[in-house]
N, C-alpha and C positions, 0 to 999 in steps of 0.2 A: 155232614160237614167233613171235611180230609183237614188232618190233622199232620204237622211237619214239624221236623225240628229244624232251625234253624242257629246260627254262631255268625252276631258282626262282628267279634274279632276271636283272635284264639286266648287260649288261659284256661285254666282247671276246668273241673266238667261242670260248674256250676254255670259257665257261657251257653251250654245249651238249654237252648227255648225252645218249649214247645208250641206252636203257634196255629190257628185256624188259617186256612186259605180256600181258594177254590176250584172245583175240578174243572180240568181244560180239555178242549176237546184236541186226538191227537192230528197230528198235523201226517204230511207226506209219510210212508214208514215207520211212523208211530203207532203205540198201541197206549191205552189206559187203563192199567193196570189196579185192581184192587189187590192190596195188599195183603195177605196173613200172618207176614211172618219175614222180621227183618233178623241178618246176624250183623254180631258184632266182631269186629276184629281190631288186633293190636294196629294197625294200620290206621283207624279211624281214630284210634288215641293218639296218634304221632299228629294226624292234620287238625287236631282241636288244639291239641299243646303247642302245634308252629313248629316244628320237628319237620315235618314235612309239608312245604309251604302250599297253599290253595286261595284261588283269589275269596276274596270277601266283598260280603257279606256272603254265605254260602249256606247250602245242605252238610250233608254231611252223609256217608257210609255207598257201601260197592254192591250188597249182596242182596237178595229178597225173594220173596216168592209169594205168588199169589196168581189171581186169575183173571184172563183178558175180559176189560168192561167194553172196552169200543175200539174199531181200528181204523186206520188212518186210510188213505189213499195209497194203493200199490203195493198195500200189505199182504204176503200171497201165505207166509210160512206158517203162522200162526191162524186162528179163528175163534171166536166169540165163545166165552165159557171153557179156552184150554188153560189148564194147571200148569205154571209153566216158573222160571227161578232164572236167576241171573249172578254173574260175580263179578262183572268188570261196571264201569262207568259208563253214565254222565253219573257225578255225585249225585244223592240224592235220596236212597234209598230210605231213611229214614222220615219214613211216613205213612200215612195209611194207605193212600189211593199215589199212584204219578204217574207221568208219563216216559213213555225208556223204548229206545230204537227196536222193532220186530224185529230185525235180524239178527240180535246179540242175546235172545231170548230161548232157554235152552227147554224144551215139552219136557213132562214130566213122566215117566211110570207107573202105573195106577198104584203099586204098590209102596211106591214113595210118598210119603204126608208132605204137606208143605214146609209146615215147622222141620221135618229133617232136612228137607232141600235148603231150607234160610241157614240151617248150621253147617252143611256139608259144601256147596260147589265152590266158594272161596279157598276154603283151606284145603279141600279136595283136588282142585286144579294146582293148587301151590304145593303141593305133596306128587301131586302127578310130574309136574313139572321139573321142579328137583328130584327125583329118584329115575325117571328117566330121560331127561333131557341136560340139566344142568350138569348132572352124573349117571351115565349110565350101570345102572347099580346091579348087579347081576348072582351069579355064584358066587361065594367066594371073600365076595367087597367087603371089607371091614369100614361098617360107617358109625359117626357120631352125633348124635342127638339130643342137642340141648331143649328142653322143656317137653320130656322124653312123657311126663302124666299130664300134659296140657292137651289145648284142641286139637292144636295143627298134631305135636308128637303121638295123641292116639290112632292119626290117623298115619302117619310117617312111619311107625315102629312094625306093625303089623304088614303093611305091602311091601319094607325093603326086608322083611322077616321072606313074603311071598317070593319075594323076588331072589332070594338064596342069600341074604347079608348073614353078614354076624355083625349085630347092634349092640354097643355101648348106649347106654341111655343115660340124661344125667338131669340132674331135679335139683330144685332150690332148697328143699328142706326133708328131713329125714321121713315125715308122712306120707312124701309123695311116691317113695321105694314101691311100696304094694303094688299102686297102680300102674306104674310103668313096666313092672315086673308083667302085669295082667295084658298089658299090652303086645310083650310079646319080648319085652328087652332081654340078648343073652346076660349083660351084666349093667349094673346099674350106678351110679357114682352120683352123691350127694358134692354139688359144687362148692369148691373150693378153689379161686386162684392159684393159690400158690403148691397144692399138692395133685393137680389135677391130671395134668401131664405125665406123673411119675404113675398115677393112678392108670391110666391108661397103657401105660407102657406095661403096666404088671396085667392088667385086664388084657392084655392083645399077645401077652409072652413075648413081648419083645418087638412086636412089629410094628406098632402107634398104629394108627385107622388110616385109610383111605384117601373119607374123605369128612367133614366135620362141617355138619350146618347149623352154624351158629347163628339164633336169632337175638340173642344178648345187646353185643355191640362193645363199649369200649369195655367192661368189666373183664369180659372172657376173649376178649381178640389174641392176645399173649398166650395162654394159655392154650387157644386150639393151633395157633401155629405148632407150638411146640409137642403135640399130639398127634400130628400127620406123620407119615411115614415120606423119606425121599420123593421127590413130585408129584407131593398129596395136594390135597385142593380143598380150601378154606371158602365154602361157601356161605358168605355173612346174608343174611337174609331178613335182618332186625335191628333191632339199634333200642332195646327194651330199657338196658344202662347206658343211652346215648347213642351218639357216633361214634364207630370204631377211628381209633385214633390214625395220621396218618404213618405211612409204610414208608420205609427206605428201600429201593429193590433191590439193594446189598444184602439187606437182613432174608428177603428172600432165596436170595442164592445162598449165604451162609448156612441154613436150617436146611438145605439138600435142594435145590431149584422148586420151593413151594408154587404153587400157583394159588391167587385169590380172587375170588369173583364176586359181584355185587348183583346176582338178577331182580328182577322183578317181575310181578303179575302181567303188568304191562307190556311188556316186551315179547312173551311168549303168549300173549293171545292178542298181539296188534293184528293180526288178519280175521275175519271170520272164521275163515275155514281149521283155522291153525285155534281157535276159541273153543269151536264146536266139536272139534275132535278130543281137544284134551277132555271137554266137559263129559264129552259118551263115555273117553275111557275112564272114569271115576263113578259115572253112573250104570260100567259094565262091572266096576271091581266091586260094587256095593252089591249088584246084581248077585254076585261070583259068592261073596261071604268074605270077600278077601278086607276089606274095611266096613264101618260100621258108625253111620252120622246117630251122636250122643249126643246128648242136649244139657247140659248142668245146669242151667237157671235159664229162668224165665224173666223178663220184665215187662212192664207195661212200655209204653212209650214214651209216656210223657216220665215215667222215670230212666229214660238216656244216661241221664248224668250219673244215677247210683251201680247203672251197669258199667259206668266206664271207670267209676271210681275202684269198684268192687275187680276192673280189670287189669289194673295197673296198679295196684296193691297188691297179686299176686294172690288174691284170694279163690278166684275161678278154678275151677277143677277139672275143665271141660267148654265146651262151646256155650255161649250165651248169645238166645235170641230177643228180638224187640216183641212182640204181638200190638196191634193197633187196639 
């Protein structure tokens, strides 16, 4: 029996159901997927909370990995028994067995387990993405990293380290120093609105950072403005404390002609080809030694809801996967 979660409407994590349904056969480009291993992301907190709107009645989650059960008409890329992971849509992942487009489906490495693929190609391409696309991060770059001992920042700290930065890292509580330290951060900074900035300023000698990817949202938006150096660039990337509040473009010219950007997952993998590339280069950097998919907890499925509770209470320490 394939087992799903499903949410008729949004609200705490106790809306997710887990539910019996049945396996379908795939249609044109389709494959039917058995599941091993779904991840979890702040993202899939935002669309159960209503944060980030999704029609309903719906699934829920982006990421997964597991192995082709049967394939559809005209499916050339893939074939029957390949190990194979995904990180973009249709919603849905969150389940044992489904069904998800062949050609948005990225083969796996023999040396990569599925559980580390369901933890790594979401936050892996979202780390590829920002470090070289939203910012090309190079020698030299002085960049900012809020949730510097989390999933996404273990994987973020270590490649723009690769990449020649010098990283500020910055963590919500004084436990988390170690690990971000372990990560790779040159220096580390326990957040604080109101001293955080001055903080930075004394961490960089005088020059603020770059560039600052803050996945916070309104708590820390003030703050990383004032942390960038003259036509730095604030890329918000989260909204963990909400939505960043709005901007006046005066306050931007004021602070030195700031630049702010809003990307997303979405936007830098709407093509195939622009999907599959960023996906090889995270699964070349993994290759390389240059990052490293961690796993922090495990849950069942049907407990969803305790993995989202446990992820938006700021308990996670690391990537959290589903297992069917």
């Amino acid at each position: 029996m394939v087992m799903h979660i499903r949410l008729q409407h949004t609200g705490a994590p106790q809306v997710l159901h887990c539910q019996p349904t049945t396996a379908q056969a795939p249609g044109p480009g389709e494959v039917w997927l058995d599941q091993a291993a779904i991840g979890v992301n702040p993202l899939d907190v935002s669309q159960r909370k209503g944060d980030v709107p999704i029609p309903l009645p719906s699934g829920l989650g982006l990421e997964g990995a597991g192995t082709v059960a049967a394939i559809g008409a005209g499916v050339t890329g893939v074939k029957l028994g390949d190990r194979v992971g995904y990180a973009t849509g249709p919603l849905g992942a969150y389940a044992s067995a489904r069904l998800y487009p062949a050609e948005r489906l990225v083969k796996l490495p023999d040396n990569l387990g599925l559980d580390a693929a369901a933890a790594l190609l979401f936050k892996g391409i979202t780390a590829q993405y920002l470090l070289h696309s939203t910012y090309p991060v190079g020698p030299g770059t002085r960049v900012m990293i809020y949730g510097a001992a989390g999933a996404l920042g273990q994987l973020m700290v270590p490649w723009a380290k690769h990449l020649g930065a010098f990283v500020v890292g910055v963590v919500s509580k004084p436990q988390s120093v170690a690990r971000a330290r372990a990560a790779g951060c040159d220096e580390v900074l326990v957040f604080d609105a109101a001293t955080l900035a001055a903080q930075v300023l004394e961490a960089t000698q005088g020059q603020k950072v770059d560039v600052v990817y803050d996945p916070i949202g309104r708590l820390s938006f003030a703050a990383s403005l004032d942390s960038l150096r003259p036509r730095g660039l604030l890329v918000s990337c989260g909204m963990a404390s909400g939505a960043p509040p709005a901007i006046e473009l005066g306050t931007l010219n004021a602070k030195g002609s700031l630049f702010v950007t809003r990307p997303s997952l979405a936007a830098h993998t709407a093509s195939v080809a622009e999907y599959q590339h960023r996906a090889q280069e995270v699964l070349r950097a993994v290759a390389a030694g240059i990052i490293r998919p961690a796993i922090w907890q495990r849950y069942a499925l049907a407990d969803a809801a305790v993995a989202h509770q446990d992820l938006q209470s700021g308990h996670s320490q690391g990537a959290i996967i589903l297992t069917p």
